[in-house]
C-alpha positions in Angstrom: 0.0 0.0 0.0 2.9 2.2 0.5 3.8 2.6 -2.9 0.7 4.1 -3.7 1.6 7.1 -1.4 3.8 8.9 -3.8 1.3 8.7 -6.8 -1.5 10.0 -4.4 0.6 13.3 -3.3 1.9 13.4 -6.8 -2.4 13.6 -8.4 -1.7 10.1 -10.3 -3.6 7.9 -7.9 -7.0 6.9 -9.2 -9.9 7.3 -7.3 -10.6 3.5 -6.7 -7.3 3.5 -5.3 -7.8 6.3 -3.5 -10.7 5.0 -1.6 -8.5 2.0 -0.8 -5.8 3.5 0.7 -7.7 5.8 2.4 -10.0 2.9 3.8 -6.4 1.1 4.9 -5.0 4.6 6.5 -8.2 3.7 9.4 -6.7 0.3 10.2 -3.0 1.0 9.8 -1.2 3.0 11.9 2.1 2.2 10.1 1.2 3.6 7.2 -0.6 6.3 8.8 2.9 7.6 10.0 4.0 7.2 6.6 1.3 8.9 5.4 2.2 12.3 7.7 5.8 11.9 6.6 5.1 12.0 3.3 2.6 15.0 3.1 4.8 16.9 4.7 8.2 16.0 2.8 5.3 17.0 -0.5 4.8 20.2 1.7 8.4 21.0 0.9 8.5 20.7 -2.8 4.7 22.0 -3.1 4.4 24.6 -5.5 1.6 27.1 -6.0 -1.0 27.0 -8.4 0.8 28.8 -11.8 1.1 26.4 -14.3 4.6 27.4 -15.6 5.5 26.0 -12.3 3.4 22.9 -11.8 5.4 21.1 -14.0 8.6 21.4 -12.4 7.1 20.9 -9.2 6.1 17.3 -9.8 9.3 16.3 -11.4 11.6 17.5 -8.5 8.9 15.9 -6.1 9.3 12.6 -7.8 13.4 12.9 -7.8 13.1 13.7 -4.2 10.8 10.7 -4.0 13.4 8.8 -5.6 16.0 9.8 -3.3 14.6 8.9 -0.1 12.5 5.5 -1.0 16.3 3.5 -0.9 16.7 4.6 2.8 15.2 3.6 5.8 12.5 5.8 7.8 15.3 7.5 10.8 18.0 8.1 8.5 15.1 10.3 5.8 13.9 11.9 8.7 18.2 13.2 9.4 18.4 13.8 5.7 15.3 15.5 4.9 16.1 19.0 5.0 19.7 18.2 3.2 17.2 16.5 0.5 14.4 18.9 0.1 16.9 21.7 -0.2 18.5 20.0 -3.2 14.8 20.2 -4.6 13.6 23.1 -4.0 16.8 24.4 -5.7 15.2 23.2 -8.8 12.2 25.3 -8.2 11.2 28.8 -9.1 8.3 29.6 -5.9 8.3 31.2 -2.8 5.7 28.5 -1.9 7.6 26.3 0.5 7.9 25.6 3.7 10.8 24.0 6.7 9.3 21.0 8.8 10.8 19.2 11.5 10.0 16.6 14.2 8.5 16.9 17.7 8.4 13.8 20.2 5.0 14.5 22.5 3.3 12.1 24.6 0.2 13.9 24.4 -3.6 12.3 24.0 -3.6 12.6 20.4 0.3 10.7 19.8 3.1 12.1 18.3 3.1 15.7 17.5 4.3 17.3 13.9 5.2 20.8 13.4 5.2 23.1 10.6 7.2 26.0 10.2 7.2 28.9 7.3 10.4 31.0 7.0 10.0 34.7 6.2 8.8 35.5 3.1 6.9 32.2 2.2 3.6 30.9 2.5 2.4 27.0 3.0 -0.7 24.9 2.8 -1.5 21.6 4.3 -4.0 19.1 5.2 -4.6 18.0 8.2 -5.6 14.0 9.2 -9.0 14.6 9.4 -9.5 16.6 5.8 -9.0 20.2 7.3 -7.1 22.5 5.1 -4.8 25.0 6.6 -2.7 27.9 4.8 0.2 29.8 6.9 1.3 33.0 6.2 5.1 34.2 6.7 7.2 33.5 10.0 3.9 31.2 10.8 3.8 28.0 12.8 1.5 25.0 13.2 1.8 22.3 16.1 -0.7 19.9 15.1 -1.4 16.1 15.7 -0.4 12.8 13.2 -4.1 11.8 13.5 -7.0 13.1 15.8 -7.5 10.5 18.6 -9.1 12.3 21.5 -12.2 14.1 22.0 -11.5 17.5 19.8 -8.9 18.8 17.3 -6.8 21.0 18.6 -3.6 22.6 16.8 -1.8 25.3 17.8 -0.7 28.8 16.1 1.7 31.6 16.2 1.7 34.4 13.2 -1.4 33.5 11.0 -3.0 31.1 9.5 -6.0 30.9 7.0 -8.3 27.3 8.5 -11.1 25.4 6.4 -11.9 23.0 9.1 -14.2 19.8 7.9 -17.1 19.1 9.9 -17.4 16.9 12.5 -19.7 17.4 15.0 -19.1 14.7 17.5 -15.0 16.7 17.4 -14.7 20.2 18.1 -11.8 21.4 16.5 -9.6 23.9 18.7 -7.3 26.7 17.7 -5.0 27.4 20.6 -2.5 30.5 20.6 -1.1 32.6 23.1 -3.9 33.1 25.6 -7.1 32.7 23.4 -8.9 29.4 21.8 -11.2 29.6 18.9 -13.6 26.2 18.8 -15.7 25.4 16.1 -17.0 22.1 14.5 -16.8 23.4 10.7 -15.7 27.0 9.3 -13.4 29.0 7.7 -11.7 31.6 9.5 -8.5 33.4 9.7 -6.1 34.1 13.3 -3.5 36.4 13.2 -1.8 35.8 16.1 2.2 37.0 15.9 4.0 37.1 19.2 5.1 40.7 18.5 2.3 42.0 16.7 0.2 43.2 20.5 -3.1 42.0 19.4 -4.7 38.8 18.4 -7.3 39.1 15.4 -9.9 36.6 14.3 -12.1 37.1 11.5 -14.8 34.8 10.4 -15.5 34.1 6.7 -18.5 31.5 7.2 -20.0 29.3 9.9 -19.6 29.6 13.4 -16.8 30.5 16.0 -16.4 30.6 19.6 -13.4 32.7 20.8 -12.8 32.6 24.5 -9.3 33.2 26.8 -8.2 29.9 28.1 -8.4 30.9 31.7 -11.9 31.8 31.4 -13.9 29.8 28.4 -17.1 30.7 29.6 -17.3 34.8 29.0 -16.1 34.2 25.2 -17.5 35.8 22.2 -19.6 33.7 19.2 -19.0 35.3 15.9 -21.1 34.7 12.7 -19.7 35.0 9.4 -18.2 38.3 8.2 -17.2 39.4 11.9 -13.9 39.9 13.7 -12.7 40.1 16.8 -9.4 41.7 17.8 -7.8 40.7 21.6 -6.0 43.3 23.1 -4.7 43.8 27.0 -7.3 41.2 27.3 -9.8 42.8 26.4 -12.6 41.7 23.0 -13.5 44.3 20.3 -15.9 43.6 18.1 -16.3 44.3 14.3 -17.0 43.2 11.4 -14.6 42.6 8.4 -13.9 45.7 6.1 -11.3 44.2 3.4 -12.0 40.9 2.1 -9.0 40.8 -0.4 -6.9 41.1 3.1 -7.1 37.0 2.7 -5.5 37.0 -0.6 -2.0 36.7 1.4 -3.1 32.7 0.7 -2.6 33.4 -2.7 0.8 35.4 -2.0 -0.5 38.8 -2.7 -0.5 41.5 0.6 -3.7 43.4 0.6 -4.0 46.7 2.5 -6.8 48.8 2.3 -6.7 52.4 4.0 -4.5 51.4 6.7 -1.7 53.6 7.5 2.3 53.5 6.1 3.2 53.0 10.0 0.9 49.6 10.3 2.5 48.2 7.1 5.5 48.8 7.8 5.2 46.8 11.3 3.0 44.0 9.5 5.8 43.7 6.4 8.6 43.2 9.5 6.6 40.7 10.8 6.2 38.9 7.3 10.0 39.0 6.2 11.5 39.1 9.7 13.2 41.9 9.4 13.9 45.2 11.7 12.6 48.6 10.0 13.6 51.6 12.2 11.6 54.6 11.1 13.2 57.7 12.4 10.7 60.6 11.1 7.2 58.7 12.0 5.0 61.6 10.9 6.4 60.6 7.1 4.0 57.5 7.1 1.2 59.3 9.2 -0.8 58.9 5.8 -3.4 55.7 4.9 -2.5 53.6 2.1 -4.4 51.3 -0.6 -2.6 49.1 -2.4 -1.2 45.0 -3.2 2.1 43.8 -3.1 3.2 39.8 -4.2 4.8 38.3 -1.6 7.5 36.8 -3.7 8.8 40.7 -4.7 10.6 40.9 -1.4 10.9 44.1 1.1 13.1 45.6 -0.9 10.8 46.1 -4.1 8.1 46.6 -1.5 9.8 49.8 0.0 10.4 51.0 -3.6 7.0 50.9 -4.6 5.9 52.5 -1.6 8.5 55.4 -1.7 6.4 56.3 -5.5 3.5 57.7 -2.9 5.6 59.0 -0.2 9.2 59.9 -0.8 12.0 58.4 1.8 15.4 57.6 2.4 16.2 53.7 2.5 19.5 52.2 4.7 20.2 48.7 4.5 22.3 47.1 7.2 22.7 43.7 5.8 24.8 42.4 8.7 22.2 43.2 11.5 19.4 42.3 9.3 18.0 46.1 9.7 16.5 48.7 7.3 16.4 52.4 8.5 13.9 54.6 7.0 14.7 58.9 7.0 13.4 61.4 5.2 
């Protein structure tokens, strides 16, 4: 049954064979394992969806294939980076992602994480058919398989969830103080350690966002609401830019928000520093898209077209100061 994994993650597997293995992954916890390995090794080498890339994406996932089916399971899990470096050198995409392994003796087994480097973007899905998109400098701490009595994963920076239904599981969002439970939706968390607020907006279904200490006094959103978490304290609202969820696509959306807020958002997203040493400069609201693969650099440029500044790179310290 194994061999049939690579042909599934690469769209080959039929869907008689599809139903088979999928009916085997219930029984088999080997290949369940197997199974998580794999869809995260595809994770690497995943591409997104432009076809002058799609190409070249499945044939350096089937080399990569090649490369680690001769060795056995704890020496791929040493040599997977060194491999999936190799082929995403092949690759022309910012759509890729670093993964590495987590022992956990927790209800629901051994624990995977997922983590997206600065300027990237990932998508995955989960054992039980949930989809999940992170956005840059984003990580997700999430389960093999779903064995206890809810799904729970855990966030930091953002991340884009279309969970499937069940309703006998609740599926849980935990990060930083706050829990978002809901047994089938789509919403998005931002959630970045340095970003001071915690944000949830709803796209459709239902949510219930409560602090961990005290689940009971939560707020239940309905679709096209947010709530932003700040000092502790809820603030209601509903959402005013819809294309702000295009950053699944790898485009930045910003709609009358002002220079300062980008600035601290696009620090977040690339990891960089950005010292701004004349504030009132970006004291004006902007409306605009960026792709996420043009970098900060070409981002600053196209900014300084509407509001002329003075750029200083110091590549060594990773810092960018901004003068008039």
């Amino acid at each position: 049954m194994e061999e049939k994994l690579p042909k599934y993650f690469s769209g080959e597997l039929g869907q008689s064979d599809t139903s088979e293995l999928f009916n085997e992954l219930k029984t088999s916890e080997a290949l369940r394992e197997e199974f998580a390995r794999m869809q995260n090794v595809y994770a690497l080498t995943h591409l997104s969806k432009l076809s002058k890339n799609e190409s070249d994406g499945r044939k350096s996932f089937q080399v990569f294939l090649q490369r680690l089916k001769a060795r056995k399971r704890l020496k791929v899990i040493r040599l997977t980076m060194r491999y999936a470096a190799v082929a995403l050198g092949l690759i022309a995409s910012t759509f890729f992602v670093t993964r590495y392994f987590l022992a956990d003796t927790g209800n629901d087994g051994e624990l995977n994480r997922l983590v997206v480097p600065a300027g990237q973007r990932a998508q995955l899905t989960l054992h039980d058919g949930t989809s999940v998109w992170l956005n840059a400098q984003s990580t997700l701490t999430y389960p093999a398989r779903f064995s206890g009595k809810s799904r729970r994963v855990t966030v930091s920076g953002e991340a884009y969830f279309d969970v499937a239904k069940n309703s006998k599981k609740p599926f849980i969002v935990s990060t930083q103080d706050m829990e978002m439970k809901v047994l089938g939706t789509q919403f998005n968390v931002y959630s970045y350690p340095g970003a001071g607020c915690i944000k949830t907006d709803l796209i459709e279904g239902s949510l219930r966002v409560y602090n961990k200490e005290s689940p009971n006094a939560g707020v239940t959103l309905k679709p096209n609401e947010q709530i932003v978490v700040k000092d502790g304290k809820m603030f209601p609202g509903e959402i005013r830019n819809s294309d702000y969820f295009l950053w699944k696509e790898g485009i930045y959306a910003f709609e009358n928000e002002r220079l300062l807020d980008i600035i601290e958002k696009l620090q977040l997203y690339y990891d960089v520093k950005i010292v701004v040493k004349d504030p009132e400069i970006f004291n004006v609201r902007y409306t605009g898209k960026f792709r996420q693969r043009d970098g900060i650099d070409e981002i600053l440029r196209i900014i300084q077209k509407i509001q002329k500044f003075n750029v200083q790179k110091d590549t060594e310290n990773n810092i960018i100061t901004i003068t008039k």
